[in-house]
SEFI-575120 format. One record per residue: residue in three letters; x, y, z of N, C-alpha, C in turn. Coordinates in nm, 2 decimals, padded with zeros to 4 digits. Example, Ala and Ser with C-alpha at 12.3 -4.5 7.8 and 13.67 -1.06 7.14 Angstrom:
2
  resn   neast  nnorth     nup  caeast  canorth    caup   ceast  cnorth     cup
   ALA   01.32  -00.57   00.78   01.23   -00.45   00.78   01.32  -00.33   00.78
   SER   01.28  -00.22   00.71   01.37   -00.11   00.71   01.29   00.00   00.79
***
This chain:
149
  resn   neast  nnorth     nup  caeast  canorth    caup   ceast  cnorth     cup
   UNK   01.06   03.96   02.41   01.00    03.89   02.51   00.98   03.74   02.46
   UNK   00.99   03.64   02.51   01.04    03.50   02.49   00.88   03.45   02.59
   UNK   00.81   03.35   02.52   00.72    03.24   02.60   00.78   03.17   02.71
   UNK   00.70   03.15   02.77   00.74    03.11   02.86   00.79   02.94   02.87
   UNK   00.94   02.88   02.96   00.97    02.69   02.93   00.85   02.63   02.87
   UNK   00.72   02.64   02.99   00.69    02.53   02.97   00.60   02.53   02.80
   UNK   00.55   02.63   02.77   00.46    02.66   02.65   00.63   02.63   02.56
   UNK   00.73   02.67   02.54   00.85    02.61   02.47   00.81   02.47   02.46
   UNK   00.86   02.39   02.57   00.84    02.30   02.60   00.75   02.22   02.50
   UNK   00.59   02.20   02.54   00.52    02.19   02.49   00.51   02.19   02.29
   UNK   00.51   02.34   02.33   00.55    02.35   02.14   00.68   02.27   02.07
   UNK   00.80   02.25   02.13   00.84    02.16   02.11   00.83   01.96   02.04
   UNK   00.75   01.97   02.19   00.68    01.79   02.19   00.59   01.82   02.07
   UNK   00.52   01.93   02.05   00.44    01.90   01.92   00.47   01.87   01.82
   UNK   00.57   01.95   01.81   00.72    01.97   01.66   00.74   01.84   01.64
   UNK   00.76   01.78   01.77   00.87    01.63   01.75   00.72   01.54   01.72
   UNK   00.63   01.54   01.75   00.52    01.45   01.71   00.45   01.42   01.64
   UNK   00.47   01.53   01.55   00.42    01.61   01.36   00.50   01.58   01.30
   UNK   00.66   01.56   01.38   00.78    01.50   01.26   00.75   01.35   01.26
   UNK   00.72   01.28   01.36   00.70    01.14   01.38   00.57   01.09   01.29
   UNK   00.49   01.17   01.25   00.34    01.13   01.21   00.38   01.11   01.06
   UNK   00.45   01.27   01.02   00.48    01.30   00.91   00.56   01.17   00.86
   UNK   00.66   01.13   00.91   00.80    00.99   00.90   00.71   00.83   00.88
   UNK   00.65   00.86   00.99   00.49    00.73   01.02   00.43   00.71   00.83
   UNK   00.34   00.82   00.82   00.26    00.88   00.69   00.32   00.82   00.61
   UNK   00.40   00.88   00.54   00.56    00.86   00.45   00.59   00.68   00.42
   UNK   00.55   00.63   00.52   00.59    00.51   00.57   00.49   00.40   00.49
   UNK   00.35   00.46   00.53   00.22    00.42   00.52   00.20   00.42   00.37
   UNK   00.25   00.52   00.34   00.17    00.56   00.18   00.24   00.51   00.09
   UNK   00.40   00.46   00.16   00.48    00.33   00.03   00.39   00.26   00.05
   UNK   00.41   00.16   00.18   00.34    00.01   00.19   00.21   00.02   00.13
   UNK   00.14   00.15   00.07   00.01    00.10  -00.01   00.01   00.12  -00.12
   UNK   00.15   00.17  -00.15   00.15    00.16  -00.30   00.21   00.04  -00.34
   UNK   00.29  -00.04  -00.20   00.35   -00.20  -00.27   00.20  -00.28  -00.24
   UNK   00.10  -00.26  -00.17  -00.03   -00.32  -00.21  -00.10  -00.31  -00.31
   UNK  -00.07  -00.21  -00.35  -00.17   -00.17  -00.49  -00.07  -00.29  -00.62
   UNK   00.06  -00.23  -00.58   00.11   -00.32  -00.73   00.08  -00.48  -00.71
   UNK   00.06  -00.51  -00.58   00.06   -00.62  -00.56  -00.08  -00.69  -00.63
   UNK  -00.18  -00.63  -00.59  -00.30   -00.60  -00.63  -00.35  -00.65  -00.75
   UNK  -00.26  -00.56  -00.84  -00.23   -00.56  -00.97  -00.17  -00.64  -01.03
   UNK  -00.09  -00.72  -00.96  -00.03   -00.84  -01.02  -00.11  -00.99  -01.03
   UNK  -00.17  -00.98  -00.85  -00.25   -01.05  -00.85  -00.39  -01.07  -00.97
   UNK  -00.40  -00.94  -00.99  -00.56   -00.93  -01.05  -00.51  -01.00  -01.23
   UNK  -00.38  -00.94  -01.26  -00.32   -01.00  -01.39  -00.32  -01.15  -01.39
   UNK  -00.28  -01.19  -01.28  -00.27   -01.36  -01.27  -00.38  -01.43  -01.27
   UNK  -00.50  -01.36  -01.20  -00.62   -01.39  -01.19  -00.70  -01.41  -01.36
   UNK  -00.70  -01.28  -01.41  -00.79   -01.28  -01.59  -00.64  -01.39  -01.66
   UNK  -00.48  -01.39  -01.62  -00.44   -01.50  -01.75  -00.54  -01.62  -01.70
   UNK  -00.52  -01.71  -01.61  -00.55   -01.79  -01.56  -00.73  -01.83  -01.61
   UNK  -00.79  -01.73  -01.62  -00.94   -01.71  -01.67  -00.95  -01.73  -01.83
   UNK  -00.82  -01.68  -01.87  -00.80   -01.68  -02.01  -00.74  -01.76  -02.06
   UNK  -00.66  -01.87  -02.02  -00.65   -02.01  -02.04  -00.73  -02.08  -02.02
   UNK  -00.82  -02.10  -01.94  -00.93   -02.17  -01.93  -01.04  -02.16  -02.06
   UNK  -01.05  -02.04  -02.13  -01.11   -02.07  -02.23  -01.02  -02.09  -02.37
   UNK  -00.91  -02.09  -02.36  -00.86   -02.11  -02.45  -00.85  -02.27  -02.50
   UNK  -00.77  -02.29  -02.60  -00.74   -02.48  -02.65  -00.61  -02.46  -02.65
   UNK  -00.58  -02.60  -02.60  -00.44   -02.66  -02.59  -00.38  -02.64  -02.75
   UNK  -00.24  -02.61  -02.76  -00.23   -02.56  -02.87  -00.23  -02.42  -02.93
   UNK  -00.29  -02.36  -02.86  -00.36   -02.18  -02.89  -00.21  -02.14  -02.86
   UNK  -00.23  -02.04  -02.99  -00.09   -01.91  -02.95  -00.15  -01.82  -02.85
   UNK  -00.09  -01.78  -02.79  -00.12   -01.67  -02.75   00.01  -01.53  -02.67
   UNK   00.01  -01.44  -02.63   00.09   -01.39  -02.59   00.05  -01.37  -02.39
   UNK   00.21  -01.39  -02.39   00.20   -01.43  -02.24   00.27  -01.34  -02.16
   UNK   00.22  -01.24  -02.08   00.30   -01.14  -02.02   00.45  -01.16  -01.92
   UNK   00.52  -01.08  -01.94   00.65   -01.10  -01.89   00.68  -01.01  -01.80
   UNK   00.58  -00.92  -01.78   00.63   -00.78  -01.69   00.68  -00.68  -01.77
   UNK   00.64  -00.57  -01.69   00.67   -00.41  -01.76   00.59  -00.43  -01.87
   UNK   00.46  -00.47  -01.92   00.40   -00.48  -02.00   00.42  -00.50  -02.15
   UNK   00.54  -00.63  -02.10   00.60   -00.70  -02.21   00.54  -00.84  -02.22
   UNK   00.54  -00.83  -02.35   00.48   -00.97  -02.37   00.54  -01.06  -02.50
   UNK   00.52  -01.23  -02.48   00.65   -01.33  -02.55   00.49  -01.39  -02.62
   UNK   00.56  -01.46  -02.73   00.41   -01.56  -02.82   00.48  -01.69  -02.75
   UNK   00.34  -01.76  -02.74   00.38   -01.89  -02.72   00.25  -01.99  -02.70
   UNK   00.25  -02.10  -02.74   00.16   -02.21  -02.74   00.12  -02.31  -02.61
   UNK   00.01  -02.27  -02.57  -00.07   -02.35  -02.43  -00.05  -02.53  -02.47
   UNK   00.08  -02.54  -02.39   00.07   -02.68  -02.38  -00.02  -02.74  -02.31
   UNK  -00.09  -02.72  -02.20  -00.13   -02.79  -02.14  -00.25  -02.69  -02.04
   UNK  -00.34  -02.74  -02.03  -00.44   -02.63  -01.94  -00.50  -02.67  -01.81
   UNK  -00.42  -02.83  -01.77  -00.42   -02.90  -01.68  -00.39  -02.88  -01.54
   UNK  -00.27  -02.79  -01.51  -00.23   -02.74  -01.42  -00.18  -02.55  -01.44
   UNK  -00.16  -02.52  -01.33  -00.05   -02.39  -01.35   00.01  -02.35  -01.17
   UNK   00.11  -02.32  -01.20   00.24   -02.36  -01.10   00.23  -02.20  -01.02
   UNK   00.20  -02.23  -00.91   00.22   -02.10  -00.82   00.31  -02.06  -00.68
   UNK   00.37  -01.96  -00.69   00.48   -01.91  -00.61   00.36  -01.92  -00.46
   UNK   00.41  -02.03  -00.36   00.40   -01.98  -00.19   00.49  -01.94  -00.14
   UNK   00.62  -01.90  -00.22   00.73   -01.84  -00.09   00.78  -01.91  -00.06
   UNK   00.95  -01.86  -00.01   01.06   -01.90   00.02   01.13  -01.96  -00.12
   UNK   01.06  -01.89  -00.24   01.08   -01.99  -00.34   01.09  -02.10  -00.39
   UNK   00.95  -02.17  -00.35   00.88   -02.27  -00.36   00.75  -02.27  -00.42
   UNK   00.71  -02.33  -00.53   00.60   -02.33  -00.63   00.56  -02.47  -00.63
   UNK   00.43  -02.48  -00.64   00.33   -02.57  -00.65   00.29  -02.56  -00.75
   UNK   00.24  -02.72  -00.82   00.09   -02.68  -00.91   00.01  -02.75  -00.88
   UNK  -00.12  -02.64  -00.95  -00.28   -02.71  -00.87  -00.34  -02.68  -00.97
   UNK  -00.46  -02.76  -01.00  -00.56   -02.71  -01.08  -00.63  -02.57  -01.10
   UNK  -00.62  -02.53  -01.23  -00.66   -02.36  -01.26  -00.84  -02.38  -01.14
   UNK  -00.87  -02.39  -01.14  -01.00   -02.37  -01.00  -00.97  -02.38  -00.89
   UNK  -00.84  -02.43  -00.79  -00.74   -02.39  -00.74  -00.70  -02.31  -00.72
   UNK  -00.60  -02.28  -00.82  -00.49   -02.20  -00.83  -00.58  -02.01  -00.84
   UNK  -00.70  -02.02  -00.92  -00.82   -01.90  -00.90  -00.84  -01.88  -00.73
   UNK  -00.87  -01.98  -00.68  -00.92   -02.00  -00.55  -00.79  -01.97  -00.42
   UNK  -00.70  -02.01  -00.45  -00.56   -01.92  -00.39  -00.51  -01.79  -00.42
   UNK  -00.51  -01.79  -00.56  -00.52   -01.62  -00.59  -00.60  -01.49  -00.50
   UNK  -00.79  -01.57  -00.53  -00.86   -01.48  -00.51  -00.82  -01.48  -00.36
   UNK  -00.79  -01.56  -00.28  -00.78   -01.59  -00.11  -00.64  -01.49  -00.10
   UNK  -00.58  -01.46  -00.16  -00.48   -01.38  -00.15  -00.51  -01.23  -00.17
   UNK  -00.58  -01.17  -00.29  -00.61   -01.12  -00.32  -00.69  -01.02  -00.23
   UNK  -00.78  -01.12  -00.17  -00.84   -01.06  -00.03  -00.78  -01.00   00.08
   UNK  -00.68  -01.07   00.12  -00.61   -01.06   00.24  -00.56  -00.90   00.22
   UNK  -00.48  -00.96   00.09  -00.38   -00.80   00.02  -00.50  -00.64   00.03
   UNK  -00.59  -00.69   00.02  -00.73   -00.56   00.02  -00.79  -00.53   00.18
   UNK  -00.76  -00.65   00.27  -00.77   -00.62   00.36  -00.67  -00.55   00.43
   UNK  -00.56  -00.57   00.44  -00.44   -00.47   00.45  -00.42  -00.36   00.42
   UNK  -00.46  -00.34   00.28  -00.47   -00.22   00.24  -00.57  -00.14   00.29
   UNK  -00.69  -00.18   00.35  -00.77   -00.12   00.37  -00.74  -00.06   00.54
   UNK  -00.66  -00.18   00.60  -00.61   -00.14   00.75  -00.53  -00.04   00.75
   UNK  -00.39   00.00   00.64  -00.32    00.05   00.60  -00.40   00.17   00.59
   UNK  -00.54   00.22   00.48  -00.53    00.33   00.46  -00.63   00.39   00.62
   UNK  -00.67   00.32   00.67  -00.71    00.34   00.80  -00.64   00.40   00.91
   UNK  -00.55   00.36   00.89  -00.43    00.37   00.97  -00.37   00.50   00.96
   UNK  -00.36   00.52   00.85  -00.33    00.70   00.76  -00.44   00.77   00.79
   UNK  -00.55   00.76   00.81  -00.64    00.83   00.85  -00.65   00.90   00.96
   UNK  -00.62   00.76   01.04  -00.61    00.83   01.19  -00.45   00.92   01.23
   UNK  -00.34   00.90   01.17  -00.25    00.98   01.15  -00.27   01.12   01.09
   UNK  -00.35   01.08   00.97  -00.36    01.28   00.92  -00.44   01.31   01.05
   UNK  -00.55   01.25   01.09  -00.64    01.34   01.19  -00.55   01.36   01.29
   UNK  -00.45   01.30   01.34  -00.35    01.33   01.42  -00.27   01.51   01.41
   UNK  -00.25   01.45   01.28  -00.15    01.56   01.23  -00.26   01.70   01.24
   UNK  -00.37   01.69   01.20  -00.48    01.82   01.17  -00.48   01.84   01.30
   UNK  -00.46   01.79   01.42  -00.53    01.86   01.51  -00.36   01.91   01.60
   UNK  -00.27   01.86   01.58  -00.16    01.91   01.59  -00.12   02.09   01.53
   UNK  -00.16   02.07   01.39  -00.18    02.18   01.29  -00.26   02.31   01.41
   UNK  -00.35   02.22   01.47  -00.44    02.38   01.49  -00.36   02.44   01.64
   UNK  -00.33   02.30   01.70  -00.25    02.39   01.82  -00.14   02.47   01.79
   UNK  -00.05   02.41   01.70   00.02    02.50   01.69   00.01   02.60   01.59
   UNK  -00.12   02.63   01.50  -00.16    02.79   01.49  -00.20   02.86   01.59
   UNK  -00.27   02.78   01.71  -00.31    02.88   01.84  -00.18   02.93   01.88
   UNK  -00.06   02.84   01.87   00.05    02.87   01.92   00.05   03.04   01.88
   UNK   00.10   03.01   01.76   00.13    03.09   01.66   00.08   03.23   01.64
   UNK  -00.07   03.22   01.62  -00.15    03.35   01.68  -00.14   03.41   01.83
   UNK  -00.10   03.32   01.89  -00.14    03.39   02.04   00.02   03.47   02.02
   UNK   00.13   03.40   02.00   00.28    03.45   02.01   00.27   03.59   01.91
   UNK   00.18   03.58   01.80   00.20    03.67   01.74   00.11   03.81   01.78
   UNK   00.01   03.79   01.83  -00.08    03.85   01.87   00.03   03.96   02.02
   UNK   00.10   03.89   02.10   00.22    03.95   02.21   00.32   03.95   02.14
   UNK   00.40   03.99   01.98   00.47    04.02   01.95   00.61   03.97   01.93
   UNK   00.52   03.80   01.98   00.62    03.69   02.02   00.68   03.62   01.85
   UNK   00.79   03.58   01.82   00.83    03.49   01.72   00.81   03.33   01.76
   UNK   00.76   03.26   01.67   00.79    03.16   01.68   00.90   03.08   01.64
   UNK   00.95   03.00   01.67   01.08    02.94   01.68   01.11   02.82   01.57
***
């Protein structure tokens, strides 16, 4: 004995709307892990920049390269430091500046993320209440001996 089109039907569009959430989700949870690294890079550029400031012109110090590699080299100068705006174009501004663009970035990147994980939120609760219909599905088919599909 087979359910009836339209309850097919129905359990169908759910199928396809749990696959879309799931595809959605998936989607969501990269772009907050490229906010997080971003995050992270930001917040690195933030303490060097803090840490030249107290240092003297002349100081060795080691200077990160990425992948948590780092080169020695001597603060020529603590006058400026040169920052990427995109399109591959860098500026330099004074380190109180260059803090003050960071931290203005830094924000925005936390507000996103924070819309981002919002966003996932309302998707799982999507997906949970998807979940339960199609257990009613599931119990009631099973309850008449029915398979689900």
């Amino acid at each position: 004995m087979s359910s009836s089109p339209r309850g097919e039907e129905e359990l169908s569009q759910l199928l396809a709307a749990y696959q879309q959430y799931q595809a959605q989700a998936e989607l969501i949870v990269r772009q907050i892990g490229l906010t997080q690294m971003t995050m992270e890079g930001l917040d690195r550029a933030l303490r060097a920049i803090e840490a030249m400031q107290q240092a003297e012109e002349g100081q060795e110090m080691l200077v990160p390269i990425g992948s948590g590699s780092f080169i020695h080299a001597k603060l020529a100068s603590k006058e400026s430091v040169v920052l990427n705006v995109g399109a591959s174009v860098s500026i330099e501004k004074s380190p109180a500046e260059a803090l003050e663009t960071l931290k203005a970035r830094k924000e925005e990147v936390s507000k996103g993320a924070k819309e981002l994980n919002d966003v996932l939120a309302k998707i799982d609760q999507e997906m949970q209440s998807i979940q339960k219909v199609l257990n009613q599905y599931e119990q009631a088919m099973g309850e008449r001996g029915e398979q689900v599909v």
